[in-house]
DOMAR-373425 format. One line per field, with one value per residue: x, y, z of N, C-alpha, C in turn; residue number from 1. Coordinates in steps of 0.2 Angstrom, whole numbers, plus 2048, in hexadecimal, padded with zeros to 3 digits. Each point is the difference from the previous one (the first is absolute). Example, Ala and Ser with C-alpha at 12.3 -4.5 7.8 and 13.67 -1.06 7.14 Angstrom:
2
n_x: c(842, 7FE) .
n_y: c(7E4, 805) .
n_z: c(827, 7FC) .
ca_x: c(7FC, 804) .
ca_y: c(806, 806) .
ca_z: c(800, 801) .
c_x: c(804, 7FC) .
c_y: c(806, 805) .
c_z: c(800, 803) .
seq: c(1, 2) .
***
This chain:
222
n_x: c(3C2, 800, 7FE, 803, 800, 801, 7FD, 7FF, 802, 7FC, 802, 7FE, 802, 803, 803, 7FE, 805, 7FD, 806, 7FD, 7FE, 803, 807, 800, 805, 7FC, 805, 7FD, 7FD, 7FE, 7FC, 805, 7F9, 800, 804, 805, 7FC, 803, 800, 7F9, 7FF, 7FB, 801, 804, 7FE, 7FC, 806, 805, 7F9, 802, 803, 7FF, 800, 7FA, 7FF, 7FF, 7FA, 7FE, 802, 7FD, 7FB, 802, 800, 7F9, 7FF, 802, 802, 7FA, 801, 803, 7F9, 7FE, 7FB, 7F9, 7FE, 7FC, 7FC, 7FA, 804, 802, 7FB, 7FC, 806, 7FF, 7FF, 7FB, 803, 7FF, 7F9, 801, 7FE, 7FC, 806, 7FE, 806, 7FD, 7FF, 806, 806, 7FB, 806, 802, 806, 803, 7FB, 802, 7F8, 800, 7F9, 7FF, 805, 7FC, 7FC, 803, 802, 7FA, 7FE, 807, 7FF, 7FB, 802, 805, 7FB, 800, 7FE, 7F8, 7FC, 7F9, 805, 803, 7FB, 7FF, 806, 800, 7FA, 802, 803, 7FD, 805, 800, 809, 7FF, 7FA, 803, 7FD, 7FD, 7FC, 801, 804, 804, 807, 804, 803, 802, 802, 807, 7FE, 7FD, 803, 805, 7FB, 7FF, 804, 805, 7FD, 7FF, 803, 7FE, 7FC, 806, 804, 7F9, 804, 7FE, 800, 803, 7FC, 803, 801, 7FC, 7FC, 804, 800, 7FA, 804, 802, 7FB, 7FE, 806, 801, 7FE, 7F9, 801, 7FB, 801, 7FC, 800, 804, 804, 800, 7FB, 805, 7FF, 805, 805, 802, 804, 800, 807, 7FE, 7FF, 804, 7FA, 804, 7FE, 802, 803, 7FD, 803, 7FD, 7FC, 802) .
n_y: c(BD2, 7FB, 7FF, 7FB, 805, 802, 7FB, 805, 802, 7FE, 800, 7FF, 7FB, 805, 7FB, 807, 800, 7FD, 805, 803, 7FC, 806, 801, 807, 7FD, 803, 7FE, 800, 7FA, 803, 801, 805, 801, 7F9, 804, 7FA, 800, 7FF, 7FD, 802, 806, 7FE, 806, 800, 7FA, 800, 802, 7F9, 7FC, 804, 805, 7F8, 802, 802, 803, 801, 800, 805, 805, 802, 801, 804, 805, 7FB, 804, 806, 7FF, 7FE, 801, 804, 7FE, 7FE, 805, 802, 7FD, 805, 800, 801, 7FD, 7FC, 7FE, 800, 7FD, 7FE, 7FB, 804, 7FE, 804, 7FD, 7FF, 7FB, 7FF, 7FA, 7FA, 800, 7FD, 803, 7FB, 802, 806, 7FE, 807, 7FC, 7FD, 802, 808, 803, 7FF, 802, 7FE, 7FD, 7FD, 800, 7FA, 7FE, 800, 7FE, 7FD, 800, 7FF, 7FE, 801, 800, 7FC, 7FC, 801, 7FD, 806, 807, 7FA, 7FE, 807, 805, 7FC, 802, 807, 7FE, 800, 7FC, 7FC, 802, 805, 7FE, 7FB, 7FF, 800, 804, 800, 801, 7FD, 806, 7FB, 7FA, 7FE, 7FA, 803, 806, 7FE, 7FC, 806, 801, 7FD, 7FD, 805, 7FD, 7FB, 801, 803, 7FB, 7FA, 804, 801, 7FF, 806, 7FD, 806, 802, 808, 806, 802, 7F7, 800, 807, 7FE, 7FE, 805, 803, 7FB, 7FF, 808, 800, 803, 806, 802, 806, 805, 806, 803, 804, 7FB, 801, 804, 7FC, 7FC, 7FC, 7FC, 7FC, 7FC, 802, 804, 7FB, 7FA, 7FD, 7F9, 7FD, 7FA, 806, 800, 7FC, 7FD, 7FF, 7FB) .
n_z: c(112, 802, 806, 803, 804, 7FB, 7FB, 7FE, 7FB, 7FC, 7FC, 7FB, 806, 803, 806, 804, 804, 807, 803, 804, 806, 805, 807, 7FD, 7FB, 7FC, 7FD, 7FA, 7FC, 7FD, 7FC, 7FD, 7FC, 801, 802, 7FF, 807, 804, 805, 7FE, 806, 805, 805, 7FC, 801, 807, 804, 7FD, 803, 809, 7FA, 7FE, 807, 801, 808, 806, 7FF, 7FA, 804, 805, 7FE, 7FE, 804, 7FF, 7F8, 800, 806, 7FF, 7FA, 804, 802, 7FB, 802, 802, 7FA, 7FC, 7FB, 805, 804, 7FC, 7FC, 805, 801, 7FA, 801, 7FA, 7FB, 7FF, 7FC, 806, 801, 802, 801, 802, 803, 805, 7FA, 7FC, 804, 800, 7F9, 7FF, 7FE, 806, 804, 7FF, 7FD, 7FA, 7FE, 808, 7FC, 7FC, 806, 804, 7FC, 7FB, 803, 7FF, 7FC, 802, 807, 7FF, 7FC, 803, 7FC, 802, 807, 7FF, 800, 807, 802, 7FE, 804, 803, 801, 800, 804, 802, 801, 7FD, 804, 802, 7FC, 802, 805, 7FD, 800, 7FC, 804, 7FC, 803, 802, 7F9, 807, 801, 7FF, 7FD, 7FF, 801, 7FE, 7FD, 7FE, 800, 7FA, 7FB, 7FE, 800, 7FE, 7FC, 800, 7FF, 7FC, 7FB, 7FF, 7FA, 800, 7FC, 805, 7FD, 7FF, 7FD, 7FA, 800, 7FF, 7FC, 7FB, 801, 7FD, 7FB, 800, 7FB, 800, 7FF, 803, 7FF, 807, 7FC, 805, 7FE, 7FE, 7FD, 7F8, 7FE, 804, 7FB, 805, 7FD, 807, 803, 804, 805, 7FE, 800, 802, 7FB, 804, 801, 7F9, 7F8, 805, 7FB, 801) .
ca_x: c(7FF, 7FE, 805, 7FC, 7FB, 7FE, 7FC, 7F8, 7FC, 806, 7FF, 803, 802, 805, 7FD, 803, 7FE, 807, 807, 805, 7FE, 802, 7FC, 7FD, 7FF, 7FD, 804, 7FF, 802, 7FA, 802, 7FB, 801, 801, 806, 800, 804, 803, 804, 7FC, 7FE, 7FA, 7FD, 803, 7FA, 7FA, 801, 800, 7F9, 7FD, 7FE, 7FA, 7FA, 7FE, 7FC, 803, 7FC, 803, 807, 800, 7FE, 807, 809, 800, 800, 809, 801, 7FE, 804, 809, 803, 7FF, 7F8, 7FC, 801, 7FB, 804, 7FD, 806, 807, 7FD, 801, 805, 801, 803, 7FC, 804, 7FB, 800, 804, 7FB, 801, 7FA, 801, 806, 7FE, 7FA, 802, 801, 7FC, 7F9, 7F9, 7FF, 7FA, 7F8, 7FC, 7FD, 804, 7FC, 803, 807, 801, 7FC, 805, 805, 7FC, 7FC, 806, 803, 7F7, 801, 805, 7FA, 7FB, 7FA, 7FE, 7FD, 7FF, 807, 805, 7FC, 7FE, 809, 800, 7FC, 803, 805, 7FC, 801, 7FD, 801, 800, 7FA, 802, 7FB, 7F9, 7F9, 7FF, 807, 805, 800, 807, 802, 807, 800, 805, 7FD, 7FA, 803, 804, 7FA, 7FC, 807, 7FE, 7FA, 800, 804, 7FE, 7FA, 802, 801, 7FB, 801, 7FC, 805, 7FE, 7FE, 7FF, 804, 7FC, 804, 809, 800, 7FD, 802, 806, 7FE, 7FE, 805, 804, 804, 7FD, 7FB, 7FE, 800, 800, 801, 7FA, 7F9, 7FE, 7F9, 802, 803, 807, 802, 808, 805, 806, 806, 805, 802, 7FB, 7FF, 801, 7FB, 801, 7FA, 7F9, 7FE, 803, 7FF, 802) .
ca_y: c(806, 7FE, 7FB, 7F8, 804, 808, 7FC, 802, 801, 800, 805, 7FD, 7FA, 804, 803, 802, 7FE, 805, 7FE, 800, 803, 802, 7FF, 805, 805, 7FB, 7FE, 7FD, 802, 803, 806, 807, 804, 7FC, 7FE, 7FD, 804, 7FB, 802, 807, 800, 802, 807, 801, 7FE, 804, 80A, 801, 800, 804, 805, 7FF, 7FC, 803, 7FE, 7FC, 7F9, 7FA, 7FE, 7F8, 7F9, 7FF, 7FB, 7F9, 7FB, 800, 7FE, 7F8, 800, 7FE, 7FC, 7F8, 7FD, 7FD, 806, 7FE, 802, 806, 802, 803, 809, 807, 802, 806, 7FA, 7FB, 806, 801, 7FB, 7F9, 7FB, 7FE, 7FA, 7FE, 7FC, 7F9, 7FE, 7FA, 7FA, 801, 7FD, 803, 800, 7F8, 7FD, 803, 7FE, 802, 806, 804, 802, 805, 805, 804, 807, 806, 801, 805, 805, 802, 804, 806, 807, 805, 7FE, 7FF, 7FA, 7FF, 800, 7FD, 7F9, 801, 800, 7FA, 7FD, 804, 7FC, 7F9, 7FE, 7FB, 7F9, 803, 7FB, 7F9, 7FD, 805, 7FB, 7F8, 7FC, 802, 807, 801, 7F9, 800, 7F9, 801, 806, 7FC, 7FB, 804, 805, 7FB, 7FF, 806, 803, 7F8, 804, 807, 7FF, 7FB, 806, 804, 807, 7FF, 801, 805, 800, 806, 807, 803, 7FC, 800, 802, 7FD, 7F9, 802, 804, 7F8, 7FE, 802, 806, 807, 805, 808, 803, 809, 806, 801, 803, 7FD, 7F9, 7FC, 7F9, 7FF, 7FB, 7FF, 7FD, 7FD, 7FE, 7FC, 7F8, 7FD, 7FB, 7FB, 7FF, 7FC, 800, 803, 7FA, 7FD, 7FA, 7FC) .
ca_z: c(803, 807, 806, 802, 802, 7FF, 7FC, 800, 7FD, 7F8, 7FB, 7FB, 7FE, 805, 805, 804, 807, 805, 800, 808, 806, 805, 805, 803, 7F8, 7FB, 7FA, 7FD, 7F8, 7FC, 7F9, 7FE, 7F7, 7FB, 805, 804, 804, 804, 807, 803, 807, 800, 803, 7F9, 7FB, 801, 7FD, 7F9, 7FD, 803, 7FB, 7FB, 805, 804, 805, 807, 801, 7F9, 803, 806, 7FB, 7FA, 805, 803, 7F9, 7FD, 806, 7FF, 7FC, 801, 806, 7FF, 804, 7F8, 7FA, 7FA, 7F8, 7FF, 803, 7FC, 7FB, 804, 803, 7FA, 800, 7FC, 7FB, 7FA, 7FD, 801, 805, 808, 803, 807, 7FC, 802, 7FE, 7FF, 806, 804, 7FD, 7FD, 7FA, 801, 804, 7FD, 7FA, 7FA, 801, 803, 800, 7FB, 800, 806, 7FE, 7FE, 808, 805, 7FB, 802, 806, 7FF, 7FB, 804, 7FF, 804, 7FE, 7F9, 7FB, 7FF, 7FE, 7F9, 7FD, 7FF, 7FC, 7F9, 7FE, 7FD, 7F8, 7FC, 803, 808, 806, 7FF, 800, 801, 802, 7FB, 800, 7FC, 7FB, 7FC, 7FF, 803, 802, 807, 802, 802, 805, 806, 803, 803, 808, 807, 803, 809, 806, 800, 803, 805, 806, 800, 7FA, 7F7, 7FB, 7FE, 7F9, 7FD, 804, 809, 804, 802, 805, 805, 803, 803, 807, 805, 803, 803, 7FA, 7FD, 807, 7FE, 804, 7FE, 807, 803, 7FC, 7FC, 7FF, 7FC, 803, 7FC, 801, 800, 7FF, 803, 7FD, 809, 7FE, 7FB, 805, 7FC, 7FD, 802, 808, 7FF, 7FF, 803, 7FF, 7F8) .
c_x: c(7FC, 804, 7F8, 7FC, 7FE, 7FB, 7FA, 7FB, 802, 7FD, 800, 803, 806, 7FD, 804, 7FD, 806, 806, 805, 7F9, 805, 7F9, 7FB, 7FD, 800, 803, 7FB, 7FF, 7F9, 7FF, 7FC, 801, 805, 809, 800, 807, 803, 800, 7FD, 7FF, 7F8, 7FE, 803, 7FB, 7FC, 800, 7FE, 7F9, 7FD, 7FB, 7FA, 7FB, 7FC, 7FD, 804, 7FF, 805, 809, 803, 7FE, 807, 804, 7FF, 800, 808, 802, 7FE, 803, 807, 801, 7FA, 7F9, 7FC, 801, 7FD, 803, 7FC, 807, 804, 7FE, 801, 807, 806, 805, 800, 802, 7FB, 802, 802, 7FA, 805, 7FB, 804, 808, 800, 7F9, 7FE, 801, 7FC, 7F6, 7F8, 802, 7FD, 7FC, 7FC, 800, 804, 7FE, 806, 806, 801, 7FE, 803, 805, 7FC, 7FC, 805, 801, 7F9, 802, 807, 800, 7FA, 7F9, 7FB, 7FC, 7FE, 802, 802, 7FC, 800, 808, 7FD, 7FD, 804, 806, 7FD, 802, 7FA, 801, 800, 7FC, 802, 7F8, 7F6, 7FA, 7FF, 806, 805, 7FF, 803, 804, 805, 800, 802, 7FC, 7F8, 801, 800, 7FA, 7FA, 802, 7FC, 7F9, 7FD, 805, 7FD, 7F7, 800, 7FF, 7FC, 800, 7FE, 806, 7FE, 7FE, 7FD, 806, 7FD, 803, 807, 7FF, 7FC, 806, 808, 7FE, 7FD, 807, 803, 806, 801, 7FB, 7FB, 801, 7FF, 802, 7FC, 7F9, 7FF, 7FE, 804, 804, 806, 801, 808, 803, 805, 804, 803, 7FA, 7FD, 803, 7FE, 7F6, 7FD, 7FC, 7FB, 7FC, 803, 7FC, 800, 7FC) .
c_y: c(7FF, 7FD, 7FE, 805, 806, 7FD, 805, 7FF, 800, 806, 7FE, 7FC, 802, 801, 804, 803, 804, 7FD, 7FF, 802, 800, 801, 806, 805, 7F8, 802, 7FD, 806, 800, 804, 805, 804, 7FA, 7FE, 7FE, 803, 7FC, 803, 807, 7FE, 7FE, 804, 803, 801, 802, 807, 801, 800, 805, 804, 7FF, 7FC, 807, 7FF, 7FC, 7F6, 7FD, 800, 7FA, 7FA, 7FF, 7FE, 7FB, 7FB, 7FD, 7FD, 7F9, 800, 7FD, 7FB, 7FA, 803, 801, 806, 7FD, 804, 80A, 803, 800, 806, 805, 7FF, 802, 7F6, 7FB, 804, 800, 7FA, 7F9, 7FD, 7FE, 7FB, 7FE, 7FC, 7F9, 7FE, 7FA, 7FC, 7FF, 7FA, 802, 800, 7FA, 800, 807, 7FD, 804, 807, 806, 7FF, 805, 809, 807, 806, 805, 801, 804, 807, 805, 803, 803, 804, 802, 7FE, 7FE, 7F8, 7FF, 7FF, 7FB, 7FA, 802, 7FE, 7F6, 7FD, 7FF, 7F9, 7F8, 7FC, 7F6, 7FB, 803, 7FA, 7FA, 7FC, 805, 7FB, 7FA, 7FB, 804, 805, 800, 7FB, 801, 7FC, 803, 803, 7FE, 7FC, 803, 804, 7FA, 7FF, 807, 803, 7FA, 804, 806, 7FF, 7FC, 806, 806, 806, 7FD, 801, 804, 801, 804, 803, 800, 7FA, 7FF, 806, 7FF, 7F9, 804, 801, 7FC, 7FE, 803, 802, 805, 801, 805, 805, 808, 803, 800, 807, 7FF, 7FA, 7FC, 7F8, 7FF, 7F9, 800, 7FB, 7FC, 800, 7FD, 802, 7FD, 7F7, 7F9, 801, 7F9, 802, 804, 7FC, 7FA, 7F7, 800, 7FC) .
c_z: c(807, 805, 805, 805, 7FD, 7FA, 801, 7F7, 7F8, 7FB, 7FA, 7FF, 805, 807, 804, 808, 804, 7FD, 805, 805, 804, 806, 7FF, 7FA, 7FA, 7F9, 7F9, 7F7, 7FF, 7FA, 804, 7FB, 7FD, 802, 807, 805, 806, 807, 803, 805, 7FE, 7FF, 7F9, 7FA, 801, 7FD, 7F7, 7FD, 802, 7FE, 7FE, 805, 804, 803, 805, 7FE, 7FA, 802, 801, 7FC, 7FB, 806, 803, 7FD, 800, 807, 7FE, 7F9, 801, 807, 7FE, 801, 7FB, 7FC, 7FB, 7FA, 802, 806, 7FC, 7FC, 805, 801, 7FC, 7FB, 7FC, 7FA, 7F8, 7FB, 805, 805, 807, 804, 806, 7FE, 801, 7FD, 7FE, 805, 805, 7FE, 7FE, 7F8, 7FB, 7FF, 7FD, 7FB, 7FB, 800, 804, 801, 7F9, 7FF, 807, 7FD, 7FF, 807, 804, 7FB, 7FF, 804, 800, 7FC, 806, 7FE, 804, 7FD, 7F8, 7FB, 7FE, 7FD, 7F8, 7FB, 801, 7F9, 7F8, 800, 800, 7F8, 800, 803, 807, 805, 7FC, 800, 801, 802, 7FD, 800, 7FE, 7F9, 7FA, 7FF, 801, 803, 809, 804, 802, 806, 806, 802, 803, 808, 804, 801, 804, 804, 804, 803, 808, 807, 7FF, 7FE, 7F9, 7FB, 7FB, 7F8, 7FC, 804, 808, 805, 802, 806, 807, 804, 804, 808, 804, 802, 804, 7FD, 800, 807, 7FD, 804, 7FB, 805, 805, 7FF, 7F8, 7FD, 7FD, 802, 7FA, 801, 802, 801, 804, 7FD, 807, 804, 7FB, 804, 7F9, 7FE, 803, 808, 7FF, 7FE, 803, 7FD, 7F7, 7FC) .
seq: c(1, 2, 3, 4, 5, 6, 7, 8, 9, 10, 11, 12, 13, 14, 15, 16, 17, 18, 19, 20, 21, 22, 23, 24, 25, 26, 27, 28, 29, 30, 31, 32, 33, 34, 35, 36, 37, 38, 39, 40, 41, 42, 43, 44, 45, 46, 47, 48, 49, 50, 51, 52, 53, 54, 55, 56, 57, 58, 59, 60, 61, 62, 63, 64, 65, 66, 67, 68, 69, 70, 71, 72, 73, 74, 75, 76, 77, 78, 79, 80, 81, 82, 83, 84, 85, 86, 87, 88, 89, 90, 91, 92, 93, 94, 95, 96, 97, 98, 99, 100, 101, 102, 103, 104, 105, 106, 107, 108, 109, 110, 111, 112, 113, 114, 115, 116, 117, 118, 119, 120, 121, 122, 123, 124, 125, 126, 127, 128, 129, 130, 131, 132, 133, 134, 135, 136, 137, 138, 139, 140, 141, 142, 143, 144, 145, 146, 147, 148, 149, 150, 151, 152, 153, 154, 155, 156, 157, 158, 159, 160, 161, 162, 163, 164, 165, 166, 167, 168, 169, 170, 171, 172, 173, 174, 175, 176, 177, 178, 179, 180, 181, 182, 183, 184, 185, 186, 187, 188, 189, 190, 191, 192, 193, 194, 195, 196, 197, 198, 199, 200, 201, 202, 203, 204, 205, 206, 207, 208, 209, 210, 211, 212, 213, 214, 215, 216, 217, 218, 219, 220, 221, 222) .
***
């Protein structure tokens, strides 16, 4: 359910993305209420959220999300929830998360932890919330390696976090060996953002989905 340019985003394991750019009107496939609809105008889909947006500002804001949505430019997991794109129950992560090599070189911790941190921010949760919704999913084998060395007898799996953590120190990031760090390390790399309203203090975490850039030109030493 993809084509070599329209690649935006997966879902459970299902990615979908544009389907036709034209010179002047934009073609693509998205769910809405859980169907899947094919070949809607833009200005289409705009009308059909219309209802549930008030205020001039949060307008424009929605019609620059969906705009960067169907024409490749950036877009995060707090853009697809507001655009109605993220279907009850499903995760949403970057689709080049692997070739892009973050499945590599991040630490165990934070690959196992990204889905529940993407699925924190399309509930709306704020910083606190979310570090706490983390915490709750903390299982025995989440931290592969803790302050004393090794957490957990897994010959593979030890190896593989040793590497990434030389990795990770070589180019001046910490390996992270709590909740708060994995998110601290997301935001170092270029993962994860914060951001609020502007009339409001409360702080948010959000999620890269595009662009998502090789891991190779952040960590650049071995």
């Amino acid at each position: 359910m993809t084509d070599g340019a329209g690649e935006l985003y997966r879902i459970s394991g299902i990615s979908y993305g544009n389907s036709i750019i034209s010179e002047h009107e934009v073609e693509y496939e998205f769910l809405i209420g859980g169907s899947f609809q094919k070949g809607l105008n833009l200005m289409n889909y705009i009308e059909l959220q219309k209802s549930n947006l008030k205020g001039r500002n949060k307008m424009s804001s929605y019609e620059t999300k969906a705009i960067n949505f169907v024409t490749n430019g950036p877009i995060t997991v707090r853009d697809l929830s507001e655009l109605g794109l993220i279907p009850d129950g499903q995760t949403v992560f970057p689709l080049h998360f692997y070739e892009m090599g973050w499945g590599t070189w991040l630490p165990m911790s934070c690959t196992l932890l990204l889905p529940y941190f993407s699925d924190g921010i399309a509930k709306g949760l704020n910083t606190e919330r979310l570090i706490s919704y983390l915490n709750e999913k903390v299982k025995p084998d989440t931290f592969i390696l803790n302050d004393k060395g090794i957490f957990i007898k897994n010959e593979l799996l030890v190896d593989r976090e040793v590497k990434v953590k030389r990795r990770l120190e070589l180019n001046g990031f910490l390996y992270p060996r709590n909740v708060e760090e994995v998110v601290q390390l997301y935001l170092e790399l270029g993962l994860a953002k914060r951001w609020n309203e502007d009339s409001n203090t409360t702080m948010h975490y959000d999620l890269i989905i595009r662009p998502l850039y090789h891991i190779d030109s952040i960590l650049k030493l071995k």
